[in-house]
C-alpha positions in Angstrom: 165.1 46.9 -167.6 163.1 46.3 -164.5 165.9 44.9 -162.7 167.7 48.2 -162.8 164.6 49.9 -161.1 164.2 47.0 -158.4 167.5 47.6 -157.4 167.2 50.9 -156.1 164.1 50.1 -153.9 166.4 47.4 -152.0 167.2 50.1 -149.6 164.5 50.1 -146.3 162.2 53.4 -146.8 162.7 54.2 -150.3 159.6 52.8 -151.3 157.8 54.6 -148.8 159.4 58.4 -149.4 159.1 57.7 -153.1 155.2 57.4 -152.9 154.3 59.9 -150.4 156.8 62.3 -152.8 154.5 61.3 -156.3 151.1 62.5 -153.8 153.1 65.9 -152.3 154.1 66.6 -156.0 150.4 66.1 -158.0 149.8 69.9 -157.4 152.6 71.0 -158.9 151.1 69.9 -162.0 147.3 71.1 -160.9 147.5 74.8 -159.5 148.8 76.2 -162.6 146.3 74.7 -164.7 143.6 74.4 -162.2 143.8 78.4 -162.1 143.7 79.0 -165.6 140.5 76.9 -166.2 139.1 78.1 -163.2 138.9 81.7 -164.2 138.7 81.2 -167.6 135.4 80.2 -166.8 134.9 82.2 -163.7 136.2 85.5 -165.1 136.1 85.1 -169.0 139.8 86.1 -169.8 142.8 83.8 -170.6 144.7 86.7 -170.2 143.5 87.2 -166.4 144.3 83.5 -166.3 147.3 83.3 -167.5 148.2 86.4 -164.9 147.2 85.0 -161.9 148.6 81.4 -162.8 152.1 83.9 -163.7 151.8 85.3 -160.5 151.9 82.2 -158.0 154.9 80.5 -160.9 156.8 84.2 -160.0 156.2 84.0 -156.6 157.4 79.8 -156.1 160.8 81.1 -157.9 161.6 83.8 -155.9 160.5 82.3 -152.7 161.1 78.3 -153.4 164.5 78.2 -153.1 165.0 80.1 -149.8 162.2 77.1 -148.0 164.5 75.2 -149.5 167.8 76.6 -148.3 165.8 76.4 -145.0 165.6 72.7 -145.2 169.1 72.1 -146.0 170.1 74.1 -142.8 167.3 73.0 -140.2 166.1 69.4 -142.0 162.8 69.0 -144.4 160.4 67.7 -141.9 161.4 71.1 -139.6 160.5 73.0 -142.7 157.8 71.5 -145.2 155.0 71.2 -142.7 154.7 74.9 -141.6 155.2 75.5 -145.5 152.4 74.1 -146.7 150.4 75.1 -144.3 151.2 78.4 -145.7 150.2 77.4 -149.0 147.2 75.7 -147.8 146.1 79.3 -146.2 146.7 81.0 -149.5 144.9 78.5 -151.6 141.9 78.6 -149.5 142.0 82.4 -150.0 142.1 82.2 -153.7 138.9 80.0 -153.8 137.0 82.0 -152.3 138.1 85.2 -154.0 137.4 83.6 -156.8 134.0 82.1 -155.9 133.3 85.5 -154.1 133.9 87.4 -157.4 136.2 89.6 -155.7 138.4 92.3 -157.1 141.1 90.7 -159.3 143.6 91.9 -157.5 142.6 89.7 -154.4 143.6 86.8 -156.7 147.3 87.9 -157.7 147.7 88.3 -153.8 146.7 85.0 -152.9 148.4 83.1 -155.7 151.8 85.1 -154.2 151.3 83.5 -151.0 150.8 79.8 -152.7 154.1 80.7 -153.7 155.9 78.8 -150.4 154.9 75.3 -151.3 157.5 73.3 -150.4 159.8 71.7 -153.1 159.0 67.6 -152.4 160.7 66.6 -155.9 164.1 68.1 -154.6 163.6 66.5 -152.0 163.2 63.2 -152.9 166.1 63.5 -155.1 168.3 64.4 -152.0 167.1 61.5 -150.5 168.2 59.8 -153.4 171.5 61.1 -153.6 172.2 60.9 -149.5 171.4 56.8 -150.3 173.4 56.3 -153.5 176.3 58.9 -153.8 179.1 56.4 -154.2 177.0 54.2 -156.9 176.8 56.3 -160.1 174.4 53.8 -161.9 171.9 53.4 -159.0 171.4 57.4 -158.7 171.0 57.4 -162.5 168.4 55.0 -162.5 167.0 57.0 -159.3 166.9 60.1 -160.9 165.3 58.4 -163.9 162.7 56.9 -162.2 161.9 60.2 -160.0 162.2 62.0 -164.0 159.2 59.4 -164.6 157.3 60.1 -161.7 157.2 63.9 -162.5 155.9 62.9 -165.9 152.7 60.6 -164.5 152.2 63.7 -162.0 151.5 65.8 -165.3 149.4 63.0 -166.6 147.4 62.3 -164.1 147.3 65.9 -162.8 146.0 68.0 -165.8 143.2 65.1 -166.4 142.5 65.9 -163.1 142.1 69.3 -162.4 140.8 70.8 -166.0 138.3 67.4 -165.7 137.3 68.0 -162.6 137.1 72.3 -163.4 134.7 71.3 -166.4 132.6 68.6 -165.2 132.0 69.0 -161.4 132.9 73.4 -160.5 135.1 75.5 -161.6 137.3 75.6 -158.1 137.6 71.6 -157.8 141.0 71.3 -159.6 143.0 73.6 -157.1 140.9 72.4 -154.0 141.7 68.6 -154.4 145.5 70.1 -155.4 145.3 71.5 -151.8 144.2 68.1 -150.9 146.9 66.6 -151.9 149.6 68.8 -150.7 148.4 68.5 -147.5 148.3 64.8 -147.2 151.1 64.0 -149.4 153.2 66.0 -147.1 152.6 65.1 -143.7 153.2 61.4 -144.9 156.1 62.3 -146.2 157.5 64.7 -143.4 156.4 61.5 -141.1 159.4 59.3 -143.0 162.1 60.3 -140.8 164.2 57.2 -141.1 165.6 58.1 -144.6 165.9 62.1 -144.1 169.0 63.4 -145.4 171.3 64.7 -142.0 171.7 67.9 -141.9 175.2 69.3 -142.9 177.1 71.8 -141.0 178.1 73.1 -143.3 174.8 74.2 -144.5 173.9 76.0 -141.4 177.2 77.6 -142.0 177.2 78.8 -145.2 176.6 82.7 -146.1 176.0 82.4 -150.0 173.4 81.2 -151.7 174.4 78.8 -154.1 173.3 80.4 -157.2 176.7 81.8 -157.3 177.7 78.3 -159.2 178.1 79.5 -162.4 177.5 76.2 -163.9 174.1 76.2 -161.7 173.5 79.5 -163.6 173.4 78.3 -167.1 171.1 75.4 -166.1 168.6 78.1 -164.8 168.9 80.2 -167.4 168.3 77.4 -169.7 165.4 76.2 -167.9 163.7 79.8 -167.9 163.6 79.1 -171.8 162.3 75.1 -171.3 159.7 76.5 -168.7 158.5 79.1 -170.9 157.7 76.1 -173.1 155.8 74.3 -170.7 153.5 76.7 -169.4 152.6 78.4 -172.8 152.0 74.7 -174.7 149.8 74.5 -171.5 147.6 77.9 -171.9 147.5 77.6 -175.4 146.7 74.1 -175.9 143.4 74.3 -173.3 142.4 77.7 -175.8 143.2 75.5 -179.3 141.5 72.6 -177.9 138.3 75.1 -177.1 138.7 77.3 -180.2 137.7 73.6 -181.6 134.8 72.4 -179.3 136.4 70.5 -177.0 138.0 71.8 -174.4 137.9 69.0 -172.1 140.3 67.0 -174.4 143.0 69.7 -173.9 144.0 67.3 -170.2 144.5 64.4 -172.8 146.4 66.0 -175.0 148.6 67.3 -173.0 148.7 64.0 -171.0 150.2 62.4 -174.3 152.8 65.4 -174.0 153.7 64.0 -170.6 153.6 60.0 -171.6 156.1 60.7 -174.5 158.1 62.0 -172.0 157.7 59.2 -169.1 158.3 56.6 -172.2 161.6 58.3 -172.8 162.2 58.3 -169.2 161.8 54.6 -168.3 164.2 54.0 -171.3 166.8 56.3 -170.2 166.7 55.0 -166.5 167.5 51.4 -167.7 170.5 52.6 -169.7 173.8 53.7 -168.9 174.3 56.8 -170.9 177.7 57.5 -172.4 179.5 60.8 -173.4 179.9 64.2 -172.1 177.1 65.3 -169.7 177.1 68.9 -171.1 176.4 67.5 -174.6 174.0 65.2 -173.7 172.1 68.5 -172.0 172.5 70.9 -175.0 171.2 68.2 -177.2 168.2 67.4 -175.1 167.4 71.2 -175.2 168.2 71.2 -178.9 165.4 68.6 -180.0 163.2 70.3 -177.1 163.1 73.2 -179.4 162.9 71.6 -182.3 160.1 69.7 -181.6 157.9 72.7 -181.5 158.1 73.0 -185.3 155.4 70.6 -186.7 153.2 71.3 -183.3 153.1 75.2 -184.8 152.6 73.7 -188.5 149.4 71.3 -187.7 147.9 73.8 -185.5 147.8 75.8 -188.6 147.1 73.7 -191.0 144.6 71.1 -189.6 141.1 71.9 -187.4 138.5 70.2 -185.7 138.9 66.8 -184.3 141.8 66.2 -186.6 143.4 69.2 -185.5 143.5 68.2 -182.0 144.6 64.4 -182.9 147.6 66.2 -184.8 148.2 68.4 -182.2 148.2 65.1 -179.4 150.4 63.4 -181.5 152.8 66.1 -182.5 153.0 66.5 -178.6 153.5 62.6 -177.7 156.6 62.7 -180.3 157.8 66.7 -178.4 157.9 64.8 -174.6 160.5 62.5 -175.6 163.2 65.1 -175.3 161.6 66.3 -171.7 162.9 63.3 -169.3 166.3 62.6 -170.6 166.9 66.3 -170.7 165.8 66.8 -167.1 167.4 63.5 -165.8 170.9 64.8 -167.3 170.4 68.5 -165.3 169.5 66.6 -161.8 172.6 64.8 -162.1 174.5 68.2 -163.6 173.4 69.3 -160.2 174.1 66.8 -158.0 178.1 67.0 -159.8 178.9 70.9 -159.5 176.9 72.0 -156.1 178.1 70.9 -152.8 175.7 68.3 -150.7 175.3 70.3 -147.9 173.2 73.1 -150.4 171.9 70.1 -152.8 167.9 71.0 -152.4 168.8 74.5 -152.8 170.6 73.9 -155.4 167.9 71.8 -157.5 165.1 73.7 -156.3 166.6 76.4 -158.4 166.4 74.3 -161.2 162.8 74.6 -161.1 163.1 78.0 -160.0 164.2 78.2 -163.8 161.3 76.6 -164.9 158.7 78.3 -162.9 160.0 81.5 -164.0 159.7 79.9 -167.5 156.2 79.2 -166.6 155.3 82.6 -165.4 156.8 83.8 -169.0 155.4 81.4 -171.3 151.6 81.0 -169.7 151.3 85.0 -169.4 152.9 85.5 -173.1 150.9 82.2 -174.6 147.3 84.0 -173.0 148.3 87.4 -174.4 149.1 85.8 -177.9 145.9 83.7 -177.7 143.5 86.8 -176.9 145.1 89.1 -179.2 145.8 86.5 -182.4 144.2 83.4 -181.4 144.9 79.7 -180.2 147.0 78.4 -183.3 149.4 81.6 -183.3 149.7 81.0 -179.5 152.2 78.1 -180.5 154.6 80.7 -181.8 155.3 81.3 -178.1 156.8 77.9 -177.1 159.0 77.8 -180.8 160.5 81.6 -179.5 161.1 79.7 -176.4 162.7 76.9 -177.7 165.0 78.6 -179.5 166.2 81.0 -176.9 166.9 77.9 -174.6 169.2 76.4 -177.3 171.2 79.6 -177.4 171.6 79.8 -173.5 172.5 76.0 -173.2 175.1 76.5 -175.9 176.7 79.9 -174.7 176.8 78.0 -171.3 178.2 74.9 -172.7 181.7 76.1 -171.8 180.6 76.3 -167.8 179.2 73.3 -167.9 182.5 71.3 -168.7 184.3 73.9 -166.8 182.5 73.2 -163.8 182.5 69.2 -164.3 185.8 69.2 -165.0 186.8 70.8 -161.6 185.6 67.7 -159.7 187.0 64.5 -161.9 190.8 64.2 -163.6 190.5 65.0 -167.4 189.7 62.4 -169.3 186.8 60.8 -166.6 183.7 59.3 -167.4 180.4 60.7 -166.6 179.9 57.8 -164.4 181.4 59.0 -161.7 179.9 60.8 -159.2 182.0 63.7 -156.6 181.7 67.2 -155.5 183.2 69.9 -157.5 186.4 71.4 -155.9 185.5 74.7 -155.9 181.6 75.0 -155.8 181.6 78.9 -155.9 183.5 78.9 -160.0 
């Protein structure tokens, strides 16, 4: 198994652009969260919590993809530095609205602007794909192992931010996010050696490619699987201090995450067989189904047991999460051209932030107005509609892989779709 991930480190750089992408990608997993335990403390209300955290998941869909249509056209180290300095200026704005006990509305405004942070994980996965287009397997395992890295970055995050929120102040979460961000991405702007050349036709191209309709379904889809993550988030901090320990919440939800970087490391060493598509619907399938026994133990067991049940319902849940986001990267990477491949996975978690924004506004409404073990009805709801979206899409999907391969071809192979724009 470990030969498969050695293999794709052979190439100079990759080591160095993989690492410096894990540190540039930690706040990802921190703002959200960070935010909702900061003001659930500073300001009392998970439903002002799960706003503000809403707002800056809105704001990093609608203006995420256009930074990163900016570094397909002008390069990523032209782009991501002046972006996070952007974010950086917002983030410093929210902390001290929120230390300041300003108006609320000072905090939606600054958790807009933390909107720009740049998009690393895309584009470590382009660098990927620039390296290893012609070898199916090695950008497999890449993917994979970049699939795993996002999963430690929502271990190690969350333990992070809501541990360092409830033991040290409420801000410290989101400030050493902002640390992050900022180091992680000058180190990683500074690897210029392995930075995907800019295509011309990028610079060229009018449309935005979320005119793919195959791209389309996988958004949609991941609106539903966001809306999952970020009200299992919200919720579970509430459930976990509905029973006296709120600090355990970052655990939990770390098991969430280590199911899924188990599944992960598994499906990078293997070469998966059948249709792509299927492989997708199926992953969102047991996504949603997993939601079932978290809702019944919430229910039906309390106290320290009740959060072991709930840990361990979520530890079995993440094994669907990797392989499910492994097969959309490389969905991606088959029916969007190269020259718009960051745009065109950046969208991908447009789908999910907007899922986020959803699920961590709807999970704190549920919470306040019925408490912490209904809240879980909000990821189940979730679940399903993603299983209806990836289905009704399913047809797309195969329509839009099948445009780039003769019938009949493997999943193995990797090209570009004939006409991107279907």
């Amino acid at each position: 198994m470990l030969s498969s991930y050695r293999r794709i480190f052979a190439a100079p750089g990759t080591v160095a652009f993989s690492s410096t992408g894990f540190v540039s990608r930690l706040p990802i997993s921190m703002t959200g969260i960070g935010i909702v335990t900061m003001l659930s403390q500073l300001r009392g209300s998970y439903g002002v919590a799960g706003l503000v955290s809403a707002t800056l998941a809105v704001s990093a869909a609608v203006l995420g993809p256009q930074v990163s249509r900016l570094v397909d056209r002008h390069g990523q180290a032209r782009i991501i530095v002046p972006a996070m300095a952007l974010t950086i200026g917002a983030v410093v704005g929210l902390l001290l609205c929120a230390r300041l006990e300003a108006p609320d509305w000072t905090l939606f405004v600054f958790a807009a602007g933390m909107g720009v942070m740049p998009s690393t994980g895309a584009m470590v996965r382009a660098r990927w794909a620039h390296l290893y287009r012609e070898d199916a397997d090695r950008l497999h395992t890449a993917y994979s192992f970049e699939a795993v890295v996002d999963e430690v970055c929502f271990i190690v995050g969350p333990i992070l931010s809501i541990g360092l929120a409830t033991s040290v102040f409420p801000e410290a979460g989101v400030l050493l996010a902002g640390i992050f961000l900022t180091v992680g991405v000058l180190l990683f702007a500074g690897q210029r050696s392995t930075e995907p050349p800019v295509h011309e036709a990028a610079r060229q191209q009018g449309r935005s490619v979320i005119r793919n309709r195959g791209l389309q379904v996988l958004i949609l889809t991941f609106v539903a699987t966001g809306a999952i993550f970020g009200s299992v988030e919200v919720v579970t901090v509430a459930f976990s201090e509905t029973q006296g320990h709120k600090s355990i919440s970052s655990v939990i939800l770390a098991l969430w995450a280590l199911g899924s970087c188990l599944a992960g490391v598994v499906f990078g060493a293997v070469k998966p067989a059948g249709s792509m598509a299927r492989r997708f619907f199926l992953g969102v399938l047991f996504m949603a189904l997993s939601m079932v026994p978290l809702l019944l133990v919430a229910h039906a067991v309390h106290g320290i047991g009740g959060l072991v049940a709930v840990g361990a319902a979520l530890l079995v849940a993440g094994v669907a999460i990797s392989p499910t986001l492994i097969t959309a990267m490389a969905l991606v990477e088959r029916l969007v051209p190269a020259a718009q491949l960051t745009e065109g996975m950046t969208w991908t978690t447009t789908g999910l932030a907007l899922g986020v924004a959803t699920g961590s506004s709807a999970g704190g409404w549920v919470v306040d107005a019925s408490g912490a073990a209904a809240g879980y009805w909000v990821p189940l709801a979730a679940g399903a509609l993603g299983v209806l979206a990836a289905l009704a899409g399913l047809g797309r999907l195969r329509a839009g892989l099948g445009a780039e391969q003769p019938a009949g071809a493997g999943d193995g192979t990797v090209g570009r779709p004939v006409d991107a724009e279907r």
